[in-house]
C-alpha positions as CSV (number, residue, x, y, z in Angstrom):
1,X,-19.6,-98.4,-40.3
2,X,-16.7,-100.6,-41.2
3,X,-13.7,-100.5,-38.9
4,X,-10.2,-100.5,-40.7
5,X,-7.2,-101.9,-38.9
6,X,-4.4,-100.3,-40.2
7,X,-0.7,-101.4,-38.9
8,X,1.0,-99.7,-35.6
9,X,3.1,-96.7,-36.0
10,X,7.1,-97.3,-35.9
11,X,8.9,-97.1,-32.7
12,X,11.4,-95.0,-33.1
13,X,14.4,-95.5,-30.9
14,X,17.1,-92.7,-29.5
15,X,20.4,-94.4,-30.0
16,X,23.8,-92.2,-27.9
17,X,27.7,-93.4,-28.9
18,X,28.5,-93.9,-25.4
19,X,31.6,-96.3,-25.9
20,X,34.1,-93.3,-26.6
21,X,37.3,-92.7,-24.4
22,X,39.1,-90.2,-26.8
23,X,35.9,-87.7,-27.3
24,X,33.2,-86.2,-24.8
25,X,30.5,-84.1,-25.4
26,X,31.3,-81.6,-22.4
27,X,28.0,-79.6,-22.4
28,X,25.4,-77.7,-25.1
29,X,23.3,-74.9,-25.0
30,X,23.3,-71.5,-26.7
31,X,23.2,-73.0,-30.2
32,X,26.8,-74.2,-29.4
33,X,28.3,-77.5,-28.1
34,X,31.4,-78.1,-26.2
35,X,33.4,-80.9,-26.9
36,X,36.7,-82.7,-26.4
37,X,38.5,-84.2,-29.4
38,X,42.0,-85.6,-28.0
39,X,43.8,-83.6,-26.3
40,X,41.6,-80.4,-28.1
41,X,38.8,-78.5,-26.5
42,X,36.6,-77.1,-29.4
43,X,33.4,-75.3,-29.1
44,X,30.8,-75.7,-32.2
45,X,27.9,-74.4,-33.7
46,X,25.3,-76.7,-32.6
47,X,21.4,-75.1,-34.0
48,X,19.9,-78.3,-31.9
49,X,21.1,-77.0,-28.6
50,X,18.0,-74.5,-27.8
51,X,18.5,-74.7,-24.1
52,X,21.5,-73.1,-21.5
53,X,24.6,-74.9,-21.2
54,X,24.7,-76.3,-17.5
55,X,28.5,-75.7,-17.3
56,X,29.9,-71.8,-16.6
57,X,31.2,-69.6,-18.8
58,X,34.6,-70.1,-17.4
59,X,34.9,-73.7,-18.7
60,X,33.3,-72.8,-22.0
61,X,36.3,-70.2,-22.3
62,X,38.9,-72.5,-21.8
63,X,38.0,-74.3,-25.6
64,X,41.3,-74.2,-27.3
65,X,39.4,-72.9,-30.7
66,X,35.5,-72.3,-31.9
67,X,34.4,-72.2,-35.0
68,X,32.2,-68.6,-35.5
69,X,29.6,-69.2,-38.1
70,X,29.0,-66.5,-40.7
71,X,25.2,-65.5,-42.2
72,X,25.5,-68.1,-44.8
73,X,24.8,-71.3,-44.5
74,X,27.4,-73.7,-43.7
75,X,30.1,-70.7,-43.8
76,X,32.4,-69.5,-40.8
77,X,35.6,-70.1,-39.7
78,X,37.9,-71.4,-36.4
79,X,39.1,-68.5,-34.3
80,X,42.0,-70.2,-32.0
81,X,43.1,-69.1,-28.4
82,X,46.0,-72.0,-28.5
83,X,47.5,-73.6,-31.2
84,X,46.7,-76.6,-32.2
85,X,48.6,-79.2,-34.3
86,X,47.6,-79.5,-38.0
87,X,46.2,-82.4,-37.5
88,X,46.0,-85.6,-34.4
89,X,45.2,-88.9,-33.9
90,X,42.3,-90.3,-31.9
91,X,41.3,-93.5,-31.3
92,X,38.1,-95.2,-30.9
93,X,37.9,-99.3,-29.8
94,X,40.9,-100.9,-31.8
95,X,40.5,-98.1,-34.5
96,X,43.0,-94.8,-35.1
97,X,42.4,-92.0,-37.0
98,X,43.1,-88.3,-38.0
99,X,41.3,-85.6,-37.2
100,X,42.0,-81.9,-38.1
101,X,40.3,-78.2,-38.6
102,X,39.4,-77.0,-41.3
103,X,37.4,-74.7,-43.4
104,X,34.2,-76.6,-42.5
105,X,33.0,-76.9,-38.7
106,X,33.8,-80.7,-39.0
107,X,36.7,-82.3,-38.0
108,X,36.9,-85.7,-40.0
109,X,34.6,-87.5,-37.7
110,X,31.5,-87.5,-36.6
111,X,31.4,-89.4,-32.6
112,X,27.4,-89.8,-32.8
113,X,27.4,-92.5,-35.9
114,X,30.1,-95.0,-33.6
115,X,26.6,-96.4,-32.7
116,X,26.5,-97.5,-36.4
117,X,29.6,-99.0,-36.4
118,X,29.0,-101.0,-33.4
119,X,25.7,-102.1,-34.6
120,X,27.0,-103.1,-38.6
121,X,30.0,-104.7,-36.4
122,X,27.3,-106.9,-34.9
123,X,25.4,-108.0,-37.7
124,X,29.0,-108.3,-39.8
125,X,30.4,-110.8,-36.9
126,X,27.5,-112.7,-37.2
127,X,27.2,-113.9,-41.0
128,X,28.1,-117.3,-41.9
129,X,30.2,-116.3,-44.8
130,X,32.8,-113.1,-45.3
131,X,30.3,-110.1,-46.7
132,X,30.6,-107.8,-49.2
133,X,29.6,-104.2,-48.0
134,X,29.1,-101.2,-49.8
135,X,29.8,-97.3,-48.2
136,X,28.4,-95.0,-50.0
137,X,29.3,-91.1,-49.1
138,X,31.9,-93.0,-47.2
139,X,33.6,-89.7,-46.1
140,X,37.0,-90.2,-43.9
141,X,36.3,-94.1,-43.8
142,X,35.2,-94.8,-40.1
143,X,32.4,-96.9,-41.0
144,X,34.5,-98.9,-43.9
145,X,37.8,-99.2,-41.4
146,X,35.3,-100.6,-38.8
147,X,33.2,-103.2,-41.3
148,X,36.8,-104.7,-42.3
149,X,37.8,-104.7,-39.1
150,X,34.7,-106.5,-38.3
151,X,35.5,-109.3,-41.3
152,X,34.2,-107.5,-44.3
153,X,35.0,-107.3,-47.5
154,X,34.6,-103.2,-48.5
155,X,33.8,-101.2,-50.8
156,X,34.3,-97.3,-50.2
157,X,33.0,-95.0,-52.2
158,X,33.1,-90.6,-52.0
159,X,33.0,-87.7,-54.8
160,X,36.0,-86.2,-53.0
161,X,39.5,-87.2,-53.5
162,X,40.6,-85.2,-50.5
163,X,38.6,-87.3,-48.3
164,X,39.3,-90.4,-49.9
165,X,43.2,-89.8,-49.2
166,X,42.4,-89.4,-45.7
167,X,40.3,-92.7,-45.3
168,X,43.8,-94.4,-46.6
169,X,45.6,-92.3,-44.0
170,X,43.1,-93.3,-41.3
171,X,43.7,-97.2,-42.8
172,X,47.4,-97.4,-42.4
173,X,47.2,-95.5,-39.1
174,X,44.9,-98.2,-38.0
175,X,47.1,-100.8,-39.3
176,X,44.6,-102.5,-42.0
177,X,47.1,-101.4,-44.9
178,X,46.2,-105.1,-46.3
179,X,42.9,-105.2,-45.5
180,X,40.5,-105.8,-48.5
181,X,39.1,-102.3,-48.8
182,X,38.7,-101.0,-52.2
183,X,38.6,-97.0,-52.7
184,X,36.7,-95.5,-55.5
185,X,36.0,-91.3,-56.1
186,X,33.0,-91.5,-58.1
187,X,29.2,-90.1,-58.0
188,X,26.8,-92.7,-55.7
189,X,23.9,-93.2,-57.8
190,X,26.4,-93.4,-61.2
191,X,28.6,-95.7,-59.5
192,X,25.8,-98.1,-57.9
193,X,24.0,-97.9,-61.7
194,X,26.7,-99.1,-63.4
195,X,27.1,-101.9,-60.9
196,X,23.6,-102.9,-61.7
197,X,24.7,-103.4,-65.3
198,X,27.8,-105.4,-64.0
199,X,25.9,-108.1,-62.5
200,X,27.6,-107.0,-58.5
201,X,26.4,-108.0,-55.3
202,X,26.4,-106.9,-52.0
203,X,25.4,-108.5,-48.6
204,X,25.2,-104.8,-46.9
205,X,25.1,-101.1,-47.8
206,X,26.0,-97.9,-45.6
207,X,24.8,-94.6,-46.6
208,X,25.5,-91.3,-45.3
209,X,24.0,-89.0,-48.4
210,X,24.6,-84.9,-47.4
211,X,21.4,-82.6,-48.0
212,X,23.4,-81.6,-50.8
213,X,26.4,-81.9,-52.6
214,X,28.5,-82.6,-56.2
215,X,30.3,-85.5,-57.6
216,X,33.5,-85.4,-59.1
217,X,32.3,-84.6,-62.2
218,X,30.0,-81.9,-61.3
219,X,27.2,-84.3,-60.8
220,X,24.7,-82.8,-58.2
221,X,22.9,-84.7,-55.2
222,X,19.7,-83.5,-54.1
223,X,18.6,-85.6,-50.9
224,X,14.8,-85.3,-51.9
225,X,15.1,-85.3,-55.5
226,X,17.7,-88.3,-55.8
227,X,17.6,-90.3,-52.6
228,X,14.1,-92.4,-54.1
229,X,16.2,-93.3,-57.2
230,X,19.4,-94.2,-55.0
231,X,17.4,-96.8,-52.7
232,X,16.2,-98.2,-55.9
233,X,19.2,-98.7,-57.5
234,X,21.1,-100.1,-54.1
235,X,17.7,-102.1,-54.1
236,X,18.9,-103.7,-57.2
237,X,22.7,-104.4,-55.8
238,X,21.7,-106.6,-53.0
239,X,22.3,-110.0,-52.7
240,X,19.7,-112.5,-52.3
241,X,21.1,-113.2,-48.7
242,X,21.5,-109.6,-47.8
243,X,22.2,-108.8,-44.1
244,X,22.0,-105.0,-43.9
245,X,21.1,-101.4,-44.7
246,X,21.9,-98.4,-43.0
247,X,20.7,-95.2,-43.7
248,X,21.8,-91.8,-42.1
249,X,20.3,-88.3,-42.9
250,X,21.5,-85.0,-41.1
251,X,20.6,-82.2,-42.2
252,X,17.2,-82.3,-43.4
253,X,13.7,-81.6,-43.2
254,X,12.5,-85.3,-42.8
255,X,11.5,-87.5,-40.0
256,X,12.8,-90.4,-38.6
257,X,9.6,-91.8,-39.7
258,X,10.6,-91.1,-43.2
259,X,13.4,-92.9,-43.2
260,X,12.1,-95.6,-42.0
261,X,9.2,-96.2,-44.6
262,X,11.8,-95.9,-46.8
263,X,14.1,-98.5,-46.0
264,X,10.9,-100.7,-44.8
265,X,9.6,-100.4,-48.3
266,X,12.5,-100.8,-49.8
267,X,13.2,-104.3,-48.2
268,X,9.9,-105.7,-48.5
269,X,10.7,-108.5,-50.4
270,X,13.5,-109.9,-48.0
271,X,13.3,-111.0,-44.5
272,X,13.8,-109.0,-41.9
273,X,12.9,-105.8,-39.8
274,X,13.5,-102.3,-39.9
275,X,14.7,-100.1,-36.7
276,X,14.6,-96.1,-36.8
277,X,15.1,-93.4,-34.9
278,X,17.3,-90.1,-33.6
279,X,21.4,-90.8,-33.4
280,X,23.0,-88.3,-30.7
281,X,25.4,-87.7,-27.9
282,X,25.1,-87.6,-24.0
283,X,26.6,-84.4,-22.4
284,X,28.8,-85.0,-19.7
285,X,27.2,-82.4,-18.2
286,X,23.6,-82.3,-17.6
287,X,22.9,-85.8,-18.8
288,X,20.6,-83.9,-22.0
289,X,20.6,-86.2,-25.2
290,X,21.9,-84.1,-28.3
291,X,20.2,-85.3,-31.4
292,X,22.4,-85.1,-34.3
293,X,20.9,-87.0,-37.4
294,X,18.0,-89.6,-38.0
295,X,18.3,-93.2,-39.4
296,X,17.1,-96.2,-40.3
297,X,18.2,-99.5,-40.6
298,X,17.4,-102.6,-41.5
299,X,18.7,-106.2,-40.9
300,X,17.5,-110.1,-41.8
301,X,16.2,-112.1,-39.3
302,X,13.9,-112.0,-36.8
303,X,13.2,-108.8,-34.3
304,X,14.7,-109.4,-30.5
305,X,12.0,-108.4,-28.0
């Protein structure tokens, strides 16, 4: 009988945004999460959080608002036992930003990815010339605020004009009014096509694709369906020299591991190594790791053991 050798299973990694002094994960459990954003405490729907919170009740009662989630998915709404400003600043390294209620349960950031930023901030600080990054589902603009910061040259892209506006405000508020950011609303996969037919280039691409949404033109996104096409097509984009992909995925009914054949297949001509995992927060707490998205990422160069 003939032995086949076939190649080790990923290691995947659990990565926790421990460098925050403006947000704390209090403590989870209940299917809700207790956090502090500012000067805000704010209690969450949280499905990941199976087990008891470790804090009493009485802290849990002293959130400023929660958001009550309604049968259908995605909907609810913030019930408030103080009011709150209509929108603060918070702060995270040398970075400022807004962040507000609203009909969603998010607030205009999401703490977990700062481990993405940190690591893009990494690779970004250590190219030999200034690269060209592309965000794609860029949302409120944390990741493209910290890339320039870092010495890119960024391009942001989101269907939503809403969101776009309040990357900018998150831009000046951060003081990078002249930094070379450049702000499109269009759909992803449209957007990185027609790039292809341009001829552009980039050295790195950030993507954040939702489990489902629409462009500005009514185009529809379909994680499954579409994401195949989209890795293709950013495939396509990169520059001979590329430093970096990042993918993140919430929401879905995939694997780390999925991810990361993905991105591994994707780069296979270049050279480099992919990295994948679970992205989370620590609880103050009871120490318990929340898990709140899977990624993968990959980077030239050779692996660090």
């Amino acid at each position: 009988m003939t032995q086949t050798f076939l190649p080790p299973l990923p290691a995947l990694d659990l990565l926790s945004a421990t460098s925050w002094q403006d947000y704390s994960l209090l403590d989870s459990g209940g299917g809700f999460k207790l956090e502090q954003f500012g000067g805000a405490r704010l209690m969450r729907p949280e499905p990941e959080a199976v087990w008891q919170p470790a804090l009493p009740e009485s802290e849990w009662k002293k959130a400023d608002a929660f958001y009550k989630p309604s049968p259908e998915e995605n909907g609810g709404h913030w019930e408030y036992r103080k009011k709150l400003p209509e929108r603060w600043v918070m702060h995270y390294k040398d970075l400022s930003f807004w962040v507000q209620t609203s009909a969603s349960r998010h607030l205009g950031v999401f703490p977990e990815q700062s481990c993405q930023w940190d690591w893009a901030d990494t690779v970004i600080k250590q190219a030999i010339k200034t690269p060209k990054v592309l965000n794609l589902f860029g949302y409120t603009g944390m990741a493209s605020l910290a890339a320039v910061k870092s010495g890119a040259v960024v391009t942001h892209l989101d269907a939503s004009r809403k969101v776009v506006l309040w990357a900018k405000d998150n831009q000046a508020l951060s003081r990078l009014e002249t930094a070379p950011i450049r702000w499109i609303i269009d759909d992803a996969l449209k957007f990185v096509q027609r790039e292809i037919r341009r001829g552009a280039q980039y050295d790195g691409i950030i993507l954040d694709p939702p489990k489902f949404g629409r462009g500005p033109k009514g185009e529809v996104w379909e994680f499954y369906k579409l994401l195949p096409d989209l890795l293709e097509s950013c495939r396509q984009i990169l520059s001979p020299d590329a430093l970096f992909v990042q993918l993140t995925a919430y929401a879905v009914k995939a694997s780390a591991a999925t991810l990361y054949y993905a991105i591994n297949e994707m780069m296979a001509a270049y050279k480099g190594y992919t990295q994948a995992g679970e992205i989370g927060l620590t609880e103050q707490s009871a120490g318990r790791f929340l898990s709140t998205a899977i990624y993968a990422r990959w980077r030239c160069g050779e692996i660090k053991t």
